[in-house]
Structure formats: structure tokens, C-alpha cells
C-alpha positions in Angstrom: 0.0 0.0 0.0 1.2 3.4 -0.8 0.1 7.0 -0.3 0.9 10.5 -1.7 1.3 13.1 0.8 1.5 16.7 0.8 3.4 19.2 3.3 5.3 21.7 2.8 3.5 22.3 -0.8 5.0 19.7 -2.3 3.8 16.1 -2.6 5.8 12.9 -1.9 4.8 9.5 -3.1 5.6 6.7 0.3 5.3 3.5 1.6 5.7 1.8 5.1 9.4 2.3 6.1 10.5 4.8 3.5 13.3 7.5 4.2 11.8 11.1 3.5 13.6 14.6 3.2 10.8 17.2 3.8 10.8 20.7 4.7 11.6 21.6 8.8 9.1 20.4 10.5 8.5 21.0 14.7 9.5 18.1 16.4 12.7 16.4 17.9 13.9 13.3 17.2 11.7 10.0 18.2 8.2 12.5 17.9 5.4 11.1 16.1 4.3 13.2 13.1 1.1 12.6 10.7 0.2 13.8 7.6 -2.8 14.2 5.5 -3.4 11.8 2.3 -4.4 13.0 -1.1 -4.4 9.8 -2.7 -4.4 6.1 -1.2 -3.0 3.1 -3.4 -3.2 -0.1 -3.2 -5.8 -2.5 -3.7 -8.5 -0.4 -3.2 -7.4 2.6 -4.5 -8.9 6.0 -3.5 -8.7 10.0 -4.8 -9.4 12.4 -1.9 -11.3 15.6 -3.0 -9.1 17.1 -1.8 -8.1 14.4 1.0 -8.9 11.4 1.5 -11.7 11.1 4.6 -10.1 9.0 7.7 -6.6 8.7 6.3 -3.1 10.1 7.6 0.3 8.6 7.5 2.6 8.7 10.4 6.2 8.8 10.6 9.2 8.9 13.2 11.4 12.4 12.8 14.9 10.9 12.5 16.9 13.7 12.6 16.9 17.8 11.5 19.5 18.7 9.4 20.6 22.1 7.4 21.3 21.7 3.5 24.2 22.4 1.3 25.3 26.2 1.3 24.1 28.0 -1.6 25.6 31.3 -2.2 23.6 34.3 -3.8 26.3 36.1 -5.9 25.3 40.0 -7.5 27.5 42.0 -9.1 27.1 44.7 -11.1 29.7 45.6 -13.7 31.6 49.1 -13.4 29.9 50.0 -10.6 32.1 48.6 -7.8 28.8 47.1 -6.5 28.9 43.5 -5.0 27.5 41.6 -2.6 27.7 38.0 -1.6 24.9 35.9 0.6 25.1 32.4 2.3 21.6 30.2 2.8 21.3 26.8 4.1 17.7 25.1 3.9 16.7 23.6 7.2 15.1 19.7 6.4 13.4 17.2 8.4 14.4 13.3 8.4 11.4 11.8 8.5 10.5 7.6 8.5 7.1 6.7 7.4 6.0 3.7 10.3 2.5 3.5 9.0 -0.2 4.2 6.6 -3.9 4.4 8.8 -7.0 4.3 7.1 -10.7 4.3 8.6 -9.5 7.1 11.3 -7.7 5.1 13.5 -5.3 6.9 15.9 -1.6 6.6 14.6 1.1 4.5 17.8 2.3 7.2 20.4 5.9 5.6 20.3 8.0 5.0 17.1 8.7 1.3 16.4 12.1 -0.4 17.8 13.7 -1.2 14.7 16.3 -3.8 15.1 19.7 -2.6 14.7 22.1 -3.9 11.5 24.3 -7.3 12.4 27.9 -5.5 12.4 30.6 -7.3 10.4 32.0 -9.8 12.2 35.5 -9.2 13.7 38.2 -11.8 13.1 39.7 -13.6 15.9 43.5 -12.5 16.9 44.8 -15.7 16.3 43.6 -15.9 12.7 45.0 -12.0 12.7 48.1 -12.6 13.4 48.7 -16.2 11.1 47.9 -14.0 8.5 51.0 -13.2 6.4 51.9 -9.4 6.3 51.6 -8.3 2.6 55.3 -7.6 1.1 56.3 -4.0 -0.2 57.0 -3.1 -3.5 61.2 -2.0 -3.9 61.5 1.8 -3.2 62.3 3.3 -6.6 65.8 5.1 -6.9 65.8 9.1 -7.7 66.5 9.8 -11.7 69.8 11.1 -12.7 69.8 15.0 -12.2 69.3 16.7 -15.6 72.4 18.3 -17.4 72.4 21.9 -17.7 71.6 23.1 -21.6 73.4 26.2 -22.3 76.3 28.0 -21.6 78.8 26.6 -19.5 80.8 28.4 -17.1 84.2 28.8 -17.7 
């Protein structure tokens, strides 16, 4: 199932457990945040008019970050006139935990999500049976150039 969303006046397409970049929203991280739908997929599809009755999706904010810098450069020639302007755009992380139809009342608490199996460390002993891998020869300095020109006499 899948839903299109709007907030921030632009409209994102998700599903259950998607990553989202939106516009800052209020909220720290671990807050519970819902959304109105404009269109439910799915099997039964429906087209809100302009939302669709009884359905939000909520999502975990993961984390607020600031964008890339984008610098705002105007200059106007022979006059000596320049100035120069920084802006960051604030975004929200945002992971969508669940897509609620019929007006039901999205979970208070995010989902514990279990964390990634880490690579497996090897054992010291298989470590240090392990060969060490052999250098390549240092390479001897060229020849110094000889001088063109005039010599000195």
C-alpha cells in the first residue's frame, strides 16, 4: 500500500518504512508526526477531493538537518557594487512507520527497529597467522638533468 502526501506544498509519493527529506518540521527526534493523504494506493485505490476522509500517514522524525550552502552572488559591472549571501535550507528526516485508514489513531511511540548485524571481527589468532603483505622495492631518484646552455668557464 502506498500514499501521496502533501506538506510543505509539495507532494511525496511513500510507503511503510520509507526515508523522506521534507521541509523543517516541529519536532525532535523519536516525535510522532502525521500527515494528511491526497491519494491512497493499493488494492482499493482512492482520490481524496481534496483528501482522503479517515486517512493520515505517520512517521518517526529521524533527525533535522541544514542543507548544502548556496551562495547568492550579484554584481554589477563598473559600478564597484557586490554583494555575496550564504543560505542553508533547514530539512526534516522523517520515517514513514504507517499508513492508517478508517481514522484510527496513529502509535504514540516509534517502532524499535532492530539494529544492522555489524561485520564480524576476526579472531587475533587468525589475525596474526595472517601473512603481512610484502612492499614493493623503493624506486631510486632519476639522474639529475644536465644543464643546456652555456657553461661556465
Amino acid at each position: 500500500m502506498f500514499a501521496v502526501i502533501r506538506t510543505g506544498g509539495k507532494q511525496y509519493r511513500v510507503a511503510a518504512n520509507d526515508l523522506l527529506t521534507v521541509g523543517k518540521l516541529a519536532g525532535s527526534p523519536g516525535d510522532i508526526v502525521t500527515f494528511p493523504v491526497m491519494i491512497l494506493g493499493g488494492d482499493k485505490p482512492s482520490i481524496g477531493a481534496p483528501l482522503v476522509a479517515g486517512a493520515t500517514v505517520a512517521a518517526e522524525v529521524v533527525e533535522q538537518r541544514r542543507g548544502a550552502k548556496i551562495i547568492a552572488f550579484k554584481k554589477r559591472r563598473r559600478q564597484n557594487s557586490r554583494r555575496k549571501r550564504g543560505h542553508r535550507q533547514e530539512y526534516t528526516v522523517v520515517r514513514v512507520t504507517e499508513i492508517l485508514t478508517d481514522g484510527k489513531e496513529p502509535s504514540k511511540t516509534a517502532p524499535k527497529r532492530e539494529p544492522k548485524p555489524k561485520a564480524e571481527a576476526k579472531p587475533a589468532e587468525a589475525a596474526a597467522e595472517e601473512k603481512p603483505k610484502a612492499k614493493a622495492p623503493a624506486k631510486k631518484p632519476a639522474a639529475k638533468a644536465k644543464r643546456k646552455g652555456k657553461s661556465k668557464k
